[in-house]
C-alpha positions as CSV (number, residue, x, y, z in Angstrom):
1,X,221.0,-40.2,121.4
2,X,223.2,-42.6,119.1
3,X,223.3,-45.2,116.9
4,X,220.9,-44.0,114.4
5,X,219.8,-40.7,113.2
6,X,217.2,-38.8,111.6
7,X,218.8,-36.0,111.1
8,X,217.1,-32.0,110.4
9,X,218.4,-29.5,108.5
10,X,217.5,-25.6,108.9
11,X,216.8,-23.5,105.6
12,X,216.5,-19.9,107.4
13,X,214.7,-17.2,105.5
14,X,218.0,-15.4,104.3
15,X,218.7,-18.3,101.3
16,X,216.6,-17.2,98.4
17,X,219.8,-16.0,96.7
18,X,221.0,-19.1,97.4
19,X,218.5,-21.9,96.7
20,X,220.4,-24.0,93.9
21,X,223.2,-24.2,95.8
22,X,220.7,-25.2,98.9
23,X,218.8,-27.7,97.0
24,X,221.9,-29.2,95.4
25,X,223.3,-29.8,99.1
26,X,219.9,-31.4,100.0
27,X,219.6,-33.2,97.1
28,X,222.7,-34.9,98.1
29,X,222.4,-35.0,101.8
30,X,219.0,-36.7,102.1
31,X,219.5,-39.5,98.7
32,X,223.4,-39.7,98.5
33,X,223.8,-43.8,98.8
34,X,220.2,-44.2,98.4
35,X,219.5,-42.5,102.2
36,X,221.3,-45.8,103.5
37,X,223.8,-43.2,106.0
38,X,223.0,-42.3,109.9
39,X,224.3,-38.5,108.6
40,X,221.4,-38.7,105.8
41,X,219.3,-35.5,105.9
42,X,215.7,-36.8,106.8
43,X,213.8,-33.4,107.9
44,X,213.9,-30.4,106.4
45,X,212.9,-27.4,108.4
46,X,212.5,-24.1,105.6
47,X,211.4,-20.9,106.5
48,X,207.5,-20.5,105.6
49,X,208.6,-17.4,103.2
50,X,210.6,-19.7,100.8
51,X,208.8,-23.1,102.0
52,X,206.5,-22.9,98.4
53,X,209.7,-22.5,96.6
54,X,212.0,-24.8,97.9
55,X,209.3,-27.2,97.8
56,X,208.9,-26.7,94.3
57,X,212.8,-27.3,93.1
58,X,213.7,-30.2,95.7
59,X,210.4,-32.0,94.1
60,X,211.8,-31.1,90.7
61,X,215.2,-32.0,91.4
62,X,214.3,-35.4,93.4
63,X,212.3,-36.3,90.0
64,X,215.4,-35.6,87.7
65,X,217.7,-38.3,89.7
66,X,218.4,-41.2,87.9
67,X,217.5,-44.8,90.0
68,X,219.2,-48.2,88.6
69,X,222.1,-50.2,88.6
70,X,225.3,-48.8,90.7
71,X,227.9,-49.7,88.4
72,X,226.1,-47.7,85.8
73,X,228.1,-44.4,86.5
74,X,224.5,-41.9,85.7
75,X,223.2,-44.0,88.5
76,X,222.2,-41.6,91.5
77,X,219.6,-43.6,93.2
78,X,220.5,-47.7,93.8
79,X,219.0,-50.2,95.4
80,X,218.1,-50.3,99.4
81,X,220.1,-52.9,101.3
82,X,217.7,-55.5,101.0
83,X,213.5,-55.8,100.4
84,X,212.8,-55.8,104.0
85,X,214.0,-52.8,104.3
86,X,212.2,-51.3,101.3
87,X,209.1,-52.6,102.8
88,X,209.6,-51.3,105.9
89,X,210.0,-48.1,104.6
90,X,207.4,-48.4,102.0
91,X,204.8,-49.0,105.2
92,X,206.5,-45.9,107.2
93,X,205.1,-43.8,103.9
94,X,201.8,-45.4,103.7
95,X,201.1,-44.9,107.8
96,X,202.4,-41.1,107.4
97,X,199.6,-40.9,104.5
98,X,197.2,-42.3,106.4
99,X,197.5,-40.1,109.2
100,X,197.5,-37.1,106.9
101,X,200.9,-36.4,105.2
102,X,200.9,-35.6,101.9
103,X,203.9,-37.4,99.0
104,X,205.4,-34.9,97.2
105,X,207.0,-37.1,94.9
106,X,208.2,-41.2,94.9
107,X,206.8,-43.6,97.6
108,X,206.9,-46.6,95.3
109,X,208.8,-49.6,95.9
110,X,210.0,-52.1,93.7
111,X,211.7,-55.3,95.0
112,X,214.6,-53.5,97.1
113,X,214.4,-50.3,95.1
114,X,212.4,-47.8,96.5
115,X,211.7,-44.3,95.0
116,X,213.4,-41.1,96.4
117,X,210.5,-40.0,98.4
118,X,209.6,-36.4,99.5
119,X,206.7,-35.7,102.0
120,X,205.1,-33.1,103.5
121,X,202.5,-32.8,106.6
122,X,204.0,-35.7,108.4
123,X,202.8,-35.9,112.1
124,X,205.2,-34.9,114.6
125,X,204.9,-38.8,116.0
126,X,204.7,-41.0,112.8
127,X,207.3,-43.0,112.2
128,X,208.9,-41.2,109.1
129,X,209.6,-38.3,111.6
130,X,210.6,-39.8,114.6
131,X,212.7,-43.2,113.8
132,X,216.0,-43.1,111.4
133,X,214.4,-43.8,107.7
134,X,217.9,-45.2,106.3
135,X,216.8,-45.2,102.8
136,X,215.8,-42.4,100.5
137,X,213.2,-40.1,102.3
138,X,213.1,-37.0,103.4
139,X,210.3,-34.9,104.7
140,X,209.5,-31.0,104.2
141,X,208.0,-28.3,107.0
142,X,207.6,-24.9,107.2
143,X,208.7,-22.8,110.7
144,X,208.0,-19.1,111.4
145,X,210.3,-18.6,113.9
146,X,214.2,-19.2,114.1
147,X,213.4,-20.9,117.6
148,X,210.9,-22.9,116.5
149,X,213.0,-24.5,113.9
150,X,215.6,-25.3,117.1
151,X,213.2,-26.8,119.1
152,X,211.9,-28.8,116.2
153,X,215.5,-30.1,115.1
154,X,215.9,-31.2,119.4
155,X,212.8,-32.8,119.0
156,X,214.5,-35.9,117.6
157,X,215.4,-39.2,119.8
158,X,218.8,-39.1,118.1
159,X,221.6,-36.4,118.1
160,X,224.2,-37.9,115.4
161,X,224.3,-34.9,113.4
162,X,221.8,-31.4,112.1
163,X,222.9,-28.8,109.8
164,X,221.5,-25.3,108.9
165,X,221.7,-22.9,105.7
166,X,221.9,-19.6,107.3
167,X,223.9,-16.3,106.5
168,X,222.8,-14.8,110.1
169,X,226.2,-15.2,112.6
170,X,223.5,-14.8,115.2
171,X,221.2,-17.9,114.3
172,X,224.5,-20.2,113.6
173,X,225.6,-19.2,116.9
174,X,222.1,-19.8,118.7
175,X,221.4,-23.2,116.6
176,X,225.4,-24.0,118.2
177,X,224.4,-23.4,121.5
């Protein structure tokens, strides 16, 4: 369960007071060194009865970040280590389309630069879900239940690190066990 990551993050259905601070914490979690961590936030679990809204300002956020030059101190979003691995991220995007997901925003590649990229209705086996993106993507889906969300974050082939936004003692504690 180690060296590498694709790590899931829980927004439970108790956040909606919360959500900028949420977003802001995503924001940074899934694009912070342009993805290129094993602790990057890849999947995104919300709850369905916030999933339109939270959906809505991580697109709109994602859009706002500025791509370019690292020494250029506005700079959010550099360059990915090198082209083949832009490319090979660039094709994860275009087989998740393929087999119906859906890109919310970026998914267009440049020499080694590649667009933050946000996508929904990946299937549970495409690559951009299972394998460690290392670059800037991250992937949206809705759960109903608290337990679903568990056994969707376990549902991974790596274990590095998961995180969850939750004000419920009760679902920290079962997410913990």
């Amino acid at each position: 369960l180690e060296l590498g990551g694709n790590a899931a993050c829980i927004v439970d259905a108790d956040q909606k007071p919360r959500l900028d601070f949420v977003i802001g914490r995503l924001i940074s979690g899934s694009f912070y060194q342009s993805g290129q961590s094993c602790i990057g936030v890849q999947r995104i679990l919300v709850h369905a009865s916030l999933y339109e809204e939270v959906k809505k300002r991580f697109v709109a956020a994602t859009k706002k970040l500025k791509a370019g030059d690292p020494k250029d101190p506005e700079t959010f979003l550099g360059p990915m280590i090198d082209e083949a691995a832009a490319q090979r991220l660039e094709g994860w995007i275009a087989e998740a389309k393929k087999t119906g997901a859906r890109i919310l925003c970026g998914g267009k590649r440049s020499g080694n630069m590649l667009e933050a990229t946000l996508m929904e209705n990946v299937p549970k086996d495409a690559k951009a879900n299972r394998q460690e993106a290392f670059g800037p993507f991250a992937l949206l889906a809705p759960f109903k239940a608290f337990d679903d969300a568990i056994a969707m974050v376990n549902d991974s082939d790596y274990g590095l690190q998961a995180g969850i936004f939750t004000d419920s003692l009760d679902h920290a504690m079962r997410a913990w066990n």
